[in-house]
N, C-alpha and C positions, 0 to 999 in steps of 0.2 A: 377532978370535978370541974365541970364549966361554970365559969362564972355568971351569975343572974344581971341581966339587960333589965335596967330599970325602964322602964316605957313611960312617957311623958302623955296624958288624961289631955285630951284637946281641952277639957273645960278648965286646965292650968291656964290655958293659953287665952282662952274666949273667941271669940267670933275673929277679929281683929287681929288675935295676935297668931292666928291659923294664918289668915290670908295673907298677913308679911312673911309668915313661915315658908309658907307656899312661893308666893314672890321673890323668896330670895335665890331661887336656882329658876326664874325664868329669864330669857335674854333675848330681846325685840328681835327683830331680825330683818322687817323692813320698814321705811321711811315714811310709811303713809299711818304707822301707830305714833298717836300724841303721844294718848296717856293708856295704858295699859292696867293692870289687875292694882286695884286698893283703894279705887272711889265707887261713884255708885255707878258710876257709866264707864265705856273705856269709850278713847276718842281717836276716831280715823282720818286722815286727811285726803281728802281729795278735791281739787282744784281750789276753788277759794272757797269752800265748803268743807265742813267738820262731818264724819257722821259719827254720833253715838250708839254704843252697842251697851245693854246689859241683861244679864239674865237674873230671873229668882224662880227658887225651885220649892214647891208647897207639897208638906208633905199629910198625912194623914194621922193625928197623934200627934204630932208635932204645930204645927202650925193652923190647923185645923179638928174640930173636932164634928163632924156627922152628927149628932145627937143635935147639935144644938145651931150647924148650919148647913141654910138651904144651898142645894148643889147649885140653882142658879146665882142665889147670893157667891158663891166660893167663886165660881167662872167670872163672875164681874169682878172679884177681888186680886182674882189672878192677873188681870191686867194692869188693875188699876194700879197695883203696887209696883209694875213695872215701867209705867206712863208715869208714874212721879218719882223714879229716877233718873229718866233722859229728862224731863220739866227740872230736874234738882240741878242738872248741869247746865242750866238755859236754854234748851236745845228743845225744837218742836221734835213732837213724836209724830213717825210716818205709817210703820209696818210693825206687826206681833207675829211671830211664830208662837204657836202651843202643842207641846206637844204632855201627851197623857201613860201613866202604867197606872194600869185598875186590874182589880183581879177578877175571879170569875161571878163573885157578888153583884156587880154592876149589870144593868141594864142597857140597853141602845135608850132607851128612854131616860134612864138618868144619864146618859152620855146629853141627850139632847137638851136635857136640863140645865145641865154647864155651859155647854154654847149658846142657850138663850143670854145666859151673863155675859157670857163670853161675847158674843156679838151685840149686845145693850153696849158692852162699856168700850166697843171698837167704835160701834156712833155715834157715844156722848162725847170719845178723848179725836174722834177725827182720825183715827187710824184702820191699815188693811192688816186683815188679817191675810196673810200669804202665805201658810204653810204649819209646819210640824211632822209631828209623828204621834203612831202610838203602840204601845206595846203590852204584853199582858206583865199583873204583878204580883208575887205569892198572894202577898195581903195588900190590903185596902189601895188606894187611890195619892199617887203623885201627879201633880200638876206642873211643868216647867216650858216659863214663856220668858222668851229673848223678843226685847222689844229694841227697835232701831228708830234712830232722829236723826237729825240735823241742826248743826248750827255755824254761823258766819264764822269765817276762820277767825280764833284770837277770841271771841268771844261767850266760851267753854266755860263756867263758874264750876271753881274744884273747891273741896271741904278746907284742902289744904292753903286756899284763900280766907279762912275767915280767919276773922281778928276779936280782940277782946273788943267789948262796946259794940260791935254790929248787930242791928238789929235784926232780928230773927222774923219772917214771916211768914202762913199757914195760911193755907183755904182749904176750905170743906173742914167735915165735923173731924178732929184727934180721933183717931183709932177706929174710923169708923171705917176704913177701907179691909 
């Protein structure tokens, strides 16, 4: 009789202890990545220039729920939560990719409804939107925007900088993105 494979529940592990899971069989391979997968941004070098790269991926049921938000609110959220990750590692934000899976529920008109957010919060945060995809998806609606910055080389602010006693600072409203 085979022996039963006990399988490990990611919510053992939580968000965190996934992505060092993960992290542990990746291996850089060239010189112009800083910092690679476990902050909120990764960081690329080039000339005397950093770029920041990160993605977050919004999904439907999960991170959002329809009933109770507007598709143009959700498109402005998608960015926004990815413009204060490349801001979290000091680094101006330049460019958003967005790319979309909706299923066949969707309209072009509620697609246009996300881009009205979606392109609100590319001209409040100063950035282009330059690209994506989109694809179909059984059920409801994923959102996933890679947003890219820049910052002076050397001065990248990583999580793995803070210190006890540092002071902690917020703008705009908690939770409101």
């Amino acid at each position: 009789m085979a022996e039963k494979v006990k399988l490990t529940s990611i919510a053992e592990l939580g968000e965190f202890g996934l992505i060092d899971h993960i992290n542990e069989k990746v291996k850089i391979q060239h010189k112009e990545t800083v910092k690679g997968i476990g902050d909120d941004a990764a960081v690329l070098q080039f000339e005397n220039q950093q770029t920041v790269v990160t993605t977050d991926l919004l999904v439907e049921g999960i991170h959002f729920d329809l009933m109770y938000t507007p598709l143009k609110h959700l498109g402005y959220k998608a960015i926004a939560v990815n413009v204060s990750d490349v801001v979290a590692m000091n680094a101006t934000p330049k460019q958003v990719t967005v790319s979309l899976a909706m299923s066949g529920k969707f309209s072009v008109e509620a697609v246009d409804q996300i881009y009205e957010g979606i392109h609100a919060a590319c001209e409040a945060y100063g950035v282009d939107l330059i690209g994506g995809d989109t694809t179909s998806s059984v059920t409801g609606l994923m959102i996933s925007v890679t947003a890219i910055g820049t910052v002076d080389e050397g001065k990248a602010v990583y999580r793995s900088g803070a210190k006890e006693n540092d002071i902690i600072c917020v703008t705009g409203d908690l939770g409101a993105a």
